[in-house]
Each structure stands twice: as structure tokens, then as C-alpha cells.
C-alpha positions in Angstrom: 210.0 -51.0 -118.0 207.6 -52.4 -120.3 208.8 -55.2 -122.9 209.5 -54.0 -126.3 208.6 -56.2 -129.8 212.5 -56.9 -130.4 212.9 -57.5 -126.7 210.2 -60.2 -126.7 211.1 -61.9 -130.0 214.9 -62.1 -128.5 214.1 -63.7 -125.1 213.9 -67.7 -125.5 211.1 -68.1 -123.5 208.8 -65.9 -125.3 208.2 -69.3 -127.3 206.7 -70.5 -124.0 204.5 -67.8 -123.9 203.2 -68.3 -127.5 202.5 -71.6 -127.1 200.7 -70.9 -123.0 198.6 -68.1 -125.1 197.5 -70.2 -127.6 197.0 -73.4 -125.5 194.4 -70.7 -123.3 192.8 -69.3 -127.0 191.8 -72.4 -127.5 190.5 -73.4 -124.2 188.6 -70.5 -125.1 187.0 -71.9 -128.0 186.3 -75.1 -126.5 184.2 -73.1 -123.2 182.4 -71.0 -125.9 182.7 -71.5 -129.7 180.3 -68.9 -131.0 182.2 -66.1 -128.7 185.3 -67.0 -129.8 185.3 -67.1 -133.5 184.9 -63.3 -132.7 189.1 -63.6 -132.5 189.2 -65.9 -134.9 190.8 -64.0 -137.8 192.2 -61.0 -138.5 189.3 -59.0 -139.4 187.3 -60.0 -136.9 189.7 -59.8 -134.2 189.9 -55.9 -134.9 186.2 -55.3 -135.1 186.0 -57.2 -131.5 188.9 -55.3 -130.1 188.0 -52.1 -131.4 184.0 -52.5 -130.3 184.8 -53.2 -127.4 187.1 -50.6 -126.6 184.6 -48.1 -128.3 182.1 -49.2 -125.7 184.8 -49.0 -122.6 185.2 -44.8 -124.1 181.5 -44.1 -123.3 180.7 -41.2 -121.9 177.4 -40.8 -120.8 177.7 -36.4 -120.9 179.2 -36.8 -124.4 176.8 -38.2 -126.7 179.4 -38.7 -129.5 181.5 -41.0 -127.7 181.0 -45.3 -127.0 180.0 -47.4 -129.6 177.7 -47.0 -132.7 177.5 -48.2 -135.6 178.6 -44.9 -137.6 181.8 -44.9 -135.1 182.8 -48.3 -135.4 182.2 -48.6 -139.3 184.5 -44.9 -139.1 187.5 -46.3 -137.3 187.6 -49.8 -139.2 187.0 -48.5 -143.0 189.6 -45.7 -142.8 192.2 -48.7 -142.4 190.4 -50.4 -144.2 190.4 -53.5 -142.1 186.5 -54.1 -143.5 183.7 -52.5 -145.4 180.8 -50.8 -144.3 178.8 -54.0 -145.0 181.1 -56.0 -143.0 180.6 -53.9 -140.2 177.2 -53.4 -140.4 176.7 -56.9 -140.9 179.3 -58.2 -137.7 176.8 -55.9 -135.6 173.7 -57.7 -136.2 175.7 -60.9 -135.6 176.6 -59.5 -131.8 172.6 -58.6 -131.6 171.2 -61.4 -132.9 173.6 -63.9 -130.1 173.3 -61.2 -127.3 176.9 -60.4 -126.9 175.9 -56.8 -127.0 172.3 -55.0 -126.4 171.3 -51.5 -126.9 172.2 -49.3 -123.9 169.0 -48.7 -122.1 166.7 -46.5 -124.0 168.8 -46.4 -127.2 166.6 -48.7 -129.3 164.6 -45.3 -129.9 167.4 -42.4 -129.8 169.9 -41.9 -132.8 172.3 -42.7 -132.7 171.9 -46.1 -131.1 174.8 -47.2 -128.5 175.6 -50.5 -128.0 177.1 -52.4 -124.9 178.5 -55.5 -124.5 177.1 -58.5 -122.5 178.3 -59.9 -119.1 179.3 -63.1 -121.4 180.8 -60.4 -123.6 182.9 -58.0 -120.8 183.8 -62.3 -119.3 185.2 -63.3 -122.5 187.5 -60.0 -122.9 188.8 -60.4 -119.3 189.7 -63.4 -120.1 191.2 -62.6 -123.4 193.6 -60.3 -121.3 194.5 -62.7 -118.6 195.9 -65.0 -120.8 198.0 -62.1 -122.4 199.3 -60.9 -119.4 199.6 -64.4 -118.2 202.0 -65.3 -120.9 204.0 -62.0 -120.3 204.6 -63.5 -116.8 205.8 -66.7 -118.0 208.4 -64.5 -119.5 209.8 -62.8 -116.7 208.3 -64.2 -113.8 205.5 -61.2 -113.1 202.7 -60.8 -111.5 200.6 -59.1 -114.0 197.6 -61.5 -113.7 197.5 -61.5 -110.0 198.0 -57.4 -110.3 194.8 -57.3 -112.4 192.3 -60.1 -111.1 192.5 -58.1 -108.3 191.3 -55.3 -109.7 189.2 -56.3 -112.4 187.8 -53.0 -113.0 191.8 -52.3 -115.1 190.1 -54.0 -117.9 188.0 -50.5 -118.8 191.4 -49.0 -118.5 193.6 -51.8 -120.4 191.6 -52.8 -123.0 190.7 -49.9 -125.2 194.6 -48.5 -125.0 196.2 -51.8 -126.2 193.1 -52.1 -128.9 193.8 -48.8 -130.6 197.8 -49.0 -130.5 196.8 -52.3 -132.4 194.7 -50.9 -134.7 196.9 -48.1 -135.5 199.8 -50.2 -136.3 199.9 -51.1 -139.6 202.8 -54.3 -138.8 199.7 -55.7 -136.0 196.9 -54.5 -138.7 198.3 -55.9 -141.5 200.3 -59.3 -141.1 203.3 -60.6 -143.8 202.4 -62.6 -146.3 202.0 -66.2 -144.3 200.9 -64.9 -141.5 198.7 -63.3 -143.3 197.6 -66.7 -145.1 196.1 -68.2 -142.3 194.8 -64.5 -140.0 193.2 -63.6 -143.2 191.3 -66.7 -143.4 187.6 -67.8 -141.5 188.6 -69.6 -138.6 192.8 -69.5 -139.7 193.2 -68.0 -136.2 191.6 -71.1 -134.6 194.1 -73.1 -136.6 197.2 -71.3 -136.0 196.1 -71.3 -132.2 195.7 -75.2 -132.5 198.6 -75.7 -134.4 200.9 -73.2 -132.0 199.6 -75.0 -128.9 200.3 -78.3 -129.8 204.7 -77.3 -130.8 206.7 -79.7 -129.6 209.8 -77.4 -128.6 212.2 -79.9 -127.6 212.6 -81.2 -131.3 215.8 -80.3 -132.6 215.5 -80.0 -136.4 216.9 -76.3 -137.5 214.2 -75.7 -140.1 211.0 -77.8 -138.5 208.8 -77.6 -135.5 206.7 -80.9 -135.0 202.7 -80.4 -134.1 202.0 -84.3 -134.6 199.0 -85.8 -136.0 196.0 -83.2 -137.1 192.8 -84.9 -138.0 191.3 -82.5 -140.9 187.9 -83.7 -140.6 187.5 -83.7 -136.5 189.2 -80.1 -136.6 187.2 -79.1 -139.3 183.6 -80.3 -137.4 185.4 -78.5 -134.5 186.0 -75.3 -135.9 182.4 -74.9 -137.3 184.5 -74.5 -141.7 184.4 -77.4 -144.0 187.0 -80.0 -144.3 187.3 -78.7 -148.0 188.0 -75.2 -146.7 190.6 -76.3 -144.4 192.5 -78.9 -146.8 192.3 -75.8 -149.6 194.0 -73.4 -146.4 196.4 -76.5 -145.4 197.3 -76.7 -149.0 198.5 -73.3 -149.7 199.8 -73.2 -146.4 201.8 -76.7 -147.6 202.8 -74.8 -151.3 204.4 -71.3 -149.8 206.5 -73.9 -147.0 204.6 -72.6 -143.6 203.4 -76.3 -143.4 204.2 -80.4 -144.5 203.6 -83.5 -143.2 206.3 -86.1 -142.3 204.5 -89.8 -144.0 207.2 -91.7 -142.7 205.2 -93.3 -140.0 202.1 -94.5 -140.5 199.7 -91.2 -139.5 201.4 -88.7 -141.2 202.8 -85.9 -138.9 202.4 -82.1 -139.7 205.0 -79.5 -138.8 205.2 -75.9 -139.1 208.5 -74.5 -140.5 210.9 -72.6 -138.0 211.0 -69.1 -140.4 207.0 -69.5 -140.3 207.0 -69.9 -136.0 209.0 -66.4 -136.4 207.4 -64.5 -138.1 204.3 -65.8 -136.6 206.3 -64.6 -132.9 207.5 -61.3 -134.6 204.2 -61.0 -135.2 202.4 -61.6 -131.7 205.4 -59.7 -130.2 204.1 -56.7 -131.2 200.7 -56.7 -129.4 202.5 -58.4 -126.4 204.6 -54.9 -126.5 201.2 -53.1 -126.5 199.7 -55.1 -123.8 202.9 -54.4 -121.6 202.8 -51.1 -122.1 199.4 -50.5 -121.7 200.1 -52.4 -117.9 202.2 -50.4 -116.7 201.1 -47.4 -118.2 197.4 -48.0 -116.3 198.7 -49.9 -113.0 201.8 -47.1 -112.4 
């Protein structure tokens, strides 16, 4: 049986997989930057998912289906995860880096179809690997080797556990400091930095260390402006999600404990979706 959201959030080493996840995210980043600020907030990580998954829908007899500008602009502005603009605008940035290309042909035929790259179809693979991968640090599975050896699952996989996402307005639409940071250019990045670096054996009941964060080396990192990171630290700082201990002599940041849960109550639910989505495509 498939994990559930409560049953993740309520086993103690779903922790583990957070932090595995987030460790591989930004791994990610580090192999390709441009490709990965794709995931790297909220709004972007549901035009990604959802384009994607558009694409993996194609059917060649039905001229409707796979992705198009018209369909993705349909499915994101009637949740209103983005404008038309946004949209319109995310899809000449996957054109103008050649993460997706017109199918062959479709440069002169209206609608125009996209597909994605090879770097494209790589980067999602491995987007699910570490998903399933951190599911198997929870129960000791063997969802990763299940799938790299049948790589082709992705098709299957990916499309399922991007819609259930999209549909759900508790994925869609984080609380308020999750929210703060997913909402943010690049606050995905930062959460994924911050998560991966936890160290879990501290003790204190209302504090998770991190350690020392340079602002100015993660800010060149990321591609954002140290400005536009102290501003997000800062609000982050005033609504308790964040602090820094000064005792020492490089102040150390830590995240508070209620904001690591409702940061894992979050990812919960689309480690529920990716489970399901598993077993529902390898039964």
C-alpha cells in the first residue's frame, strides 16, 4: 500500500528523507543551474510539472492533446497558479535555452506542440529518482531500482503525480511560511539549501541548527541579489521560520521546529502522490 500524507509526516525517518531530497535538489542545481531554477519556486515548479506532463499526454491521432501554449496557459490560469503572461512568457524562456523545441513540423501548424529536450526528459528522471529514492529511505524499497530499470515509467509516473499536484489545493497553495519562501524567486533553492544542511541530532525542542550561511556566496550562487535574499531572510527572521545564534563568532542560522513541520506536512503530500502514482503504474 502506498504511503499516505499523515502516514509520512508520522514516521521519524521521513525527516531523513527530506533532508536526502533536498541534499539531491541541490546537487541538481549545482550540475545545471539554469534547468533547475525551473523547480525553484512554487510557480514555476507547477508550470514545469504540468508542461511536462502535458507533453508525456501527446497523442499523435488526437491533435488536441500534448502541450501548447493555449493548453498549458488553460490548466495553470483556472487555478490560478500564473497569468497568461507568465505562461506565455515561461515558454519562450524553455525556447530560447532549448529545454523544449517544436515537435517536428509544428513551427508552421496551429496549434504549435512543444516537446521537451533530452537535457529536459534527463533532468525530470532525475527529479523522480530522488523522490522515490527518499521514499526508500523510509521504508527500505526498492522504488529506484524498480524504475531505472525501466526508465520508460517516467511517461507513466510523471504526468499522474503532476496533476494530483496541481489539483490539490494544500500542494498548490502552501501555508503562510511555507508559502514565504515557495512563493519567492529562487525561495525553493533556499529552503532546499537550508533543509539539506539540518543537523538532526541537535536536541533543542523549538530549534533545528543549519550552521553558518554566507548571504553573499549563496546569493552569487543562486543567480538573486544578496539584497533580495537578506529582504527574504528577514521576513523569514520577523514571522520566527528563521534566527541566527551570535553567540559564537560566525553567527549560526536555524530554522524553527513548527517551520521544519509544516515545511514536511507540506512535502508529505506530494510524497503521497509520488507513492501512489508507483504503485498505481508498476502494479
Amino acid at each position: 500500500m502506498p504511503f499516505s500524507a499523515e502516514d509520512l509526516v508520522a514516521n521519524p525517518k521521513f525527516i531523513l528523507a527530506i533532508r536526502f531530497h533536498a541534499g539531491r535538489m541541490r546537487s541538481m542545481f549545482d550540475a545545471g543551474p539554469r534547468l533547475a531554477r525551473l523547480l525553484a519556486s512554487q510557480q514555476r515548479w507547477l508550470l514545469t510539472q504540468t508542461a511536462y506532463a502535458l507533453a508525456m499526454e501527446r497523442n499523435p491521432a488526437d491533435p488536441t492533446s500534448g502541450f501548447t501554449a493555449v493548453r498549458l496557459t488553460g490548466e495553470i490560469t483556472s487555478r490560478k497558479a500564473a497569468s497568461r503572461n507568465t505562461v506565455l512568457s515561461f515558454i519562450e524562456e524553455l525556447l530560447t535555452y532549448r529545454f523544449i523545441a517544436y515537435e517536428p513540423g509544428a513551427e508552421r501548424r496551429r496549434p504549435r506542440h512543444f516537446e521537451p529536450a533530452e537535457t529536459s526528459h534527463h533532468a525530470m528522471f532525475g527529479w523522480l529518482v530522488s523522490n522515490l529514492g527518499a521514499l526508500d529511505l523510509v521504508d527500505g524499497g526498492n522504488r529506484v531500482a524498480h524504475v531505472e530499470a525501466r526508465k520508460e515509467l517516467v511517461r507513466i509516473l510523471q504526468p499522474r503525480i503532476a496533476r494530483n499536484c496541481l489539483e490539490d489545493p494544500r500542494w498548490r497553495e502552501p501555508t503562510d511560511h511555507v508559502a514565504l519562501f515557495l512563493w519567492n524567486d529562487a525561495g525553493g533553492l533556499i529552503v532546499d539549501h537550508l533543509v539539506s544542511r539540518m543537523d538532526l541530532q541537535g536536541d533543542d525542542p523549538e530549534r533545528v541548527v543549519v550552521g553558518h550561511v554566507d548571504s553573499r556566496a549563496l546569493a552569487a550562487d543562486f543567480m538573486i541579489s544578496r539584497t533580495h535574499l537578506q529582504r527574504l531572510f528577514a521576513k523569514a527572521a520577523q514571522q520566527g521560520c528563521i534566527g541566527w545564534d551570535t553567540a559564537d563568532k560566525k553567527p549560526v542560522l536555524w530554522m524553527s521546529r513548527s517551520f521544519v513541520e509544516q515545511y514536511c506536512k507540506w512535502q508529505a503530500i506530494k510524497f503521497a502522490y509520488v507513492d501512489e502514482a508507483f504503485h498505481w503504474g508498476t502494479r
